[in-house]
N, C-alpha and C positions, 0 to 999 in steps of 0.2 A: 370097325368104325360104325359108329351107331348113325343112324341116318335122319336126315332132317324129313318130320312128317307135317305135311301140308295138307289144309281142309277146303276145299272152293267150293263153296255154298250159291244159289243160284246159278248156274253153269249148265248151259247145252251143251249138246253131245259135238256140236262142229267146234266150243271155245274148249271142251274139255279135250278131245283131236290133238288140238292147237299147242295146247297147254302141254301133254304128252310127253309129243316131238320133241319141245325146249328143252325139259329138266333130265339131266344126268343122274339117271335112277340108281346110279350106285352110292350119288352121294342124298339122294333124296325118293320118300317115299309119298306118292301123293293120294289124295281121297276127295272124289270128286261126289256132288250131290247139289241132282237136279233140280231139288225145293230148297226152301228158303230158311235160313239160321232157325234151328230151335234151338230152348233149353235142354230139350228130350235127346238131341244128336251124342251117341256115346263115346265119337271121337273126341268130344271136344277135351276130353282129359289127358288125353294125350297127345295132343298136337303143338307145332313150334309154330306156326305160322296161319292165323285165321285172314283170307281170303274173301270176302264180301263182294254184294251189289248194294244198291242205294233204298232198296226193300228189306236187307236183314240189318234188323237194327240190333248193335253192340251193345248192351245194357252191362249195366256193372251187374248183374247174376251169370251172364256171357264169361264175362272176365274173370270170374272166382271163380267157376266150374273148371277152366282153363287152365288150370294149373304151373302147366310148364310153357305157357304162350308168351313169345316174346316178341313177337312182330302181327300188327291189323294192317294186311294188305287190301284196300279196298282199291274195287276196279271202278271208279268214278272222279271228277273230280272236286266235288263236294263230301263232306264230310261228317256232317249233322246227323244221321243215324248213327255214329260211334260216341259213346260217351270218353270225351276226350280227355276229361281232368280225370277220369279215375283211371287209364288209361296209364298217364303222367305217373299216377301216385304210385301204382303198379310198376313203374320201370317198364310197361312194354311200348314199343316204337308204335307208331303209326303214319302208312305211306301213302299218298294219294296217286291220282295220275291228271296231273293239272292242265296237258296240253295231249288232246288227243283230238279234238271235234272244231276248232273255231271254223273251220270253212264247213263242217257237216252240220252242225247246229244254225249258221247263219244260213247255210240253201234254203233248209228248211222252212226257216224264218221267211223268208220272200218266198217259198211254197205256199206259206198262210196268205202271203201278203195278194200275190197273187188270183188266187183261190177266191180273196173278199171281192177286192177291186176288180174283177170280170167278173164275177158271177159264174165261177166255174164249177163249184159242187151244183150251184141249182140246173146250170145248163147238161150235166152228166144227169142227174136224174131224171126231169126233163126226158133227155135223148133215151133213156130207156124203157121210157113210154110212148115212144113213137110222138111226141110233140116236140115239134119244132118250132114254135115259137118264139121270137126274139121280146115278147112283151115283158118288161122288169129284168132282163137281163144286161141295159145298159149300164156299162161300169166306167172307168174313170182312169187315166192315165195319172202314171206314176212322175214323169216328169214336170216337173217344175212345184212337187207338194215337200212340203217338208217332213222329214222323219225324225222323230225325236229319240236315239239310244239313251237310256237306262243303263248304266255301266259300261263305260267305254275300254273295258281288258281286249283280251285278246279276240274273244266271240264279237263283240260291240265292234271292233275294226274291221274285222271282217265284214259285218253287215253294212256299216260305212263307205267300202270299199265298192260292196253290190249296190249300194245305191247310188252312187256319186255314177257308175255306168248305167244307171236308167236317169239319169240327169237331173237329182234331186238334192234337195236343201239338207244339209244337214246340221243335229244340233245333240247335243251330249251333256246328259249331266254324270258329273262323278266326284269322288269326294276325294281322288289323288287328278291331279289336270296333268297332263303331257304337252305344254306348250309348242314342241317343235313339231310332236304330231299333230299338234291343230292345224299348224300352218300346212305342214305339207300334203295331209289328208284336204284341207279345205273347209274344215270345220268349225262351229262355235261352243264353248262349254258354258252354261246357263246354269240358271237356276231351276231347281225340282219345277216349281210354280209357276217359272215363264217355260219352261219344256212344255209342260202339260198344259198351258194356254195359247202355243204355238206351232203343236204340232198336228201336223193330218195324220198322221200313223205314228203310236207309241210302241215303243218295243222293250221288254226287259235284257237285258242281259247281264244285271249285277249278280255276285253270289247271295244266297241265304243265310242271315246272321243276325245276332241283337239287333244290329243297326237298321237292318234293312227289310227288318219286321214289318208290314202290312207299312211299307213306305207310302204305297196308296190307298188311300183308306176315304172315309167318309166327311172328314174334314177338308181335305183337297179336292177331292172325287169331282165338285163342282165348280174348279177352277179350268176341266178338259173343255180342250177346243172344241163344242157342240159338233157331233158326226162324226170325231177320228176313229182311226182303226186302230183296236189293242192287240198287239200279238205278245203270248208269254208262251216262250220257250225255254224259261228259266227255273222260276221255283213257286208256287201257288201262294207260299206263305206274303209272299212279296207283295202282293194287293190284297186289299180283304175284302175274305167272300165278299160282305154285304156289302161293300162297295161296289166292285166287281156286276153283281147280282142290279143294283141301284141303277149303274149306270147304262147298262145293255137295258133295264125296263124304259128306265125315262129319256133312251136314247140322246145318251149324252156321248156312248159309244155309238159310231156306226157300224159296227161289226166286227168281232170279236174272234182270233186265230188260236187257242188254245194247245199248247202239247201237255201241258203240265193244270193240276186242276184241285181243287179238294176234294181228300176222300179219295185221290188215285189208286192208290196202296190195296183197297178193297174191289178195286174190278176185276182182278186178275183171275178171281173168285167170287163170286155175285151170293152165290149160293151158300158162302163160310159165313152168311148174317142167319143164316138157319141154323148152324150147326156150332158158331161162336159166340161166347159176347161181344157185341159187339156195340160201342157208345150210341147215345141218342145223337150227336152231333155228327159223327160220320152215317148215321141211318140221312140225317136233315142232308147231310153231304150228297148224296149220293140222287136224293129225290130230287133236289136244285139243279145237279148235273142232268140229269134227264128231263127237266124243263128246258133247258139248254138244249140237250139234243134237238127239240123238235124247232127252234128259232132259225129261219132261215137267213140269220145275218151272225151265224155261228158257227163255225167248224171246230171239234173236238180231234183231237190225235190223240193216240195211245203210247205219251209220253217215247217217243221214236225218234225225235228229231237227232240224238246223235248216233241214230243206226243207222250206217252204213258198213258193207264189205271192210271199206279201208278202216274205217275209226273204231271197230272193233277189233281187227288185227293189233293198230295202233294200243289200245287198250293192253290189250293181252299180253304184250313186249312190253310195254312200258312195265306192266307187273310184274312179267317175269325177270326185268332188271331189277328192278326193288330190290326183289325177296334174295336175287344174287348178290346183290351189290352189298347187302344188310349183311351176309354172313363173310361175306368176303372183304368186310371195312371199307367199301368203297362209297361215294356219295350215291345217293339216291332222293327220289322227293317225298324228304321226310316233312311228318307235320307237327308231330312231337315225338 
């Protein structure tokens, strides 16, 4: 029996462990690789099933190299590094993992939130210079402000959930409404325009799509409650930079929770703008992020917020059903 051979591209040594354990090596062969998709990978001609993270991006030259591939297992649950209609055209499947993070993605989110509203990155620096002073440190209680979510799915409920326990206002925009959730969470769904003019703390958590392209942008930009706090732990695309950029100058934000950022993709590697080409727009990316860094009404994360122990276990099982369930005819979360 010829065995099904599998490729997992970005994969540490404790998810490639993980991964191991699962799969019935009699009926499957796997090939594991700690960098990231290339076209150069000379497995990729022979494998049934390409395995991704949310850095290797699927290109249709991916796909034609690929010969015998019939299933893109990606470990995330967005999807936009796969080119999905050629994908379609090709006959090969593609599975996501759509529920693995809402409680690890939303902690995070009030880790930002947190973070701004005390003053707690400045107070650890601060304390690591022997100052202890409490001047400019005074922050602001979370109860009774209102929080505005940006896509009210599963992540967006969760944070709703953490907030309604620090005893705060809630309000949601989203373009599907869940009436019986509004009532029972205790919430309002609004409009984009009166969100963003009502709210002390904006939070993303919609997906990245045509629609929801640079949703906030420089048009609206100046409709934000003078002084709220942005936290994106969603997708960068979703505000545009120079908005973004606009509203942290002319403090229109009051401080700004970052996981996710422009030009993320190129930290991993700072150094690969020496040695690649690399666009003039992610060079501009990159120099703006680093004016960022030194704002002290700014915290940057290293796009983390759905790492934890559990929600990458979570991750790795929900994959290893997929890629089961695809050969075995059973349901899995397919995307096309």
């Amino acid at each position: 029996m010829k065995k099904i051979k599998i490729a997992f591209f970005s994969i540490p040594a404790k998810e490639k462990n993980y991964l191991n354990k699962k799969f019935d090596k009699s009926k499957y062969e796997l090939f594991f690789f700690k960098e990231e998709l290339s076209l150069d990978s000379s497995v990729l001609k022979d494998i049934d099933v390409l395995s991704v993270f949310i850095y290797d991006k699927v290109e249709k030259s991916i796909i034609d190299k690929a010969k015998n591939l019939k299933l893109i297992a990606t470990r995330s649950t967005g999807y936009n590094h796969i080119d999905i209609e050629y994908a379609k055209k090709k006959n090969i499947s593609v599975c996501n993992v759509p529920y693995y993070g809402e409680n690890t993605v939303a902690e995070h989110t009030f880790a930002l939130i947190l973070a701004l509203s005390r003053n707690l990155h400045k107070a650890y620096i601060r304390s690591q210079q022997s100052n202890f002073s409490l001047d400019g440190l005074r922050g602001f209680d979370l109860r009774g402000k209102t929080i505005g979510v940006i896509g009210a799915g599963s992540i967006g409920v969760h944070v709703m959930k953490i907030a309604k326990g620090f005893g705060m206002n809630v309000v949601a925009y989203d373009v599907k409404k869940n009436h019986i959730l509004e009532e029972l969470l205790d919430f309002k769904y609004v409009s984009l325009d009166e969100l963003l003019g009502s709210s002390d703390i904006i939070t993303l958590h919609c997906p990245y799509n045509d629609s929801t392209h640079h949703l906030i942008n420089m048009k609206n930009i100046d409709k934000v409650k003078k002084g709220a706090l942005f936290i994106n732990t969603a997708r960068s695309g979703i505000i545009e930079p120079t908005a973004l950029y606009y509203a942290i100058d002319k403090g229109i934000f009051g401080g700004a929770g970052l996981d996710v950022f422009e030009g993320e993709e190129l930290l991993k590697e700072e150094n690969q703008m020496l040695t690649k080409n690399v666009s003039k727009e992610n060079i501009e990316a990159l120099l703006k992020r680093n004016l960022l860094l030194r704002r002290e009404n700014v915290i940057i994360t290293p796009h983390m917020a759905f790492d934890s122990h559990e929600a990458i276990e979570r991750i790795l099982q929900t994959t290893y059903e997929n890629i089961i369930s695809f050969f075995e005819n059973k349901s899995y979360y397919k995307v096309v």
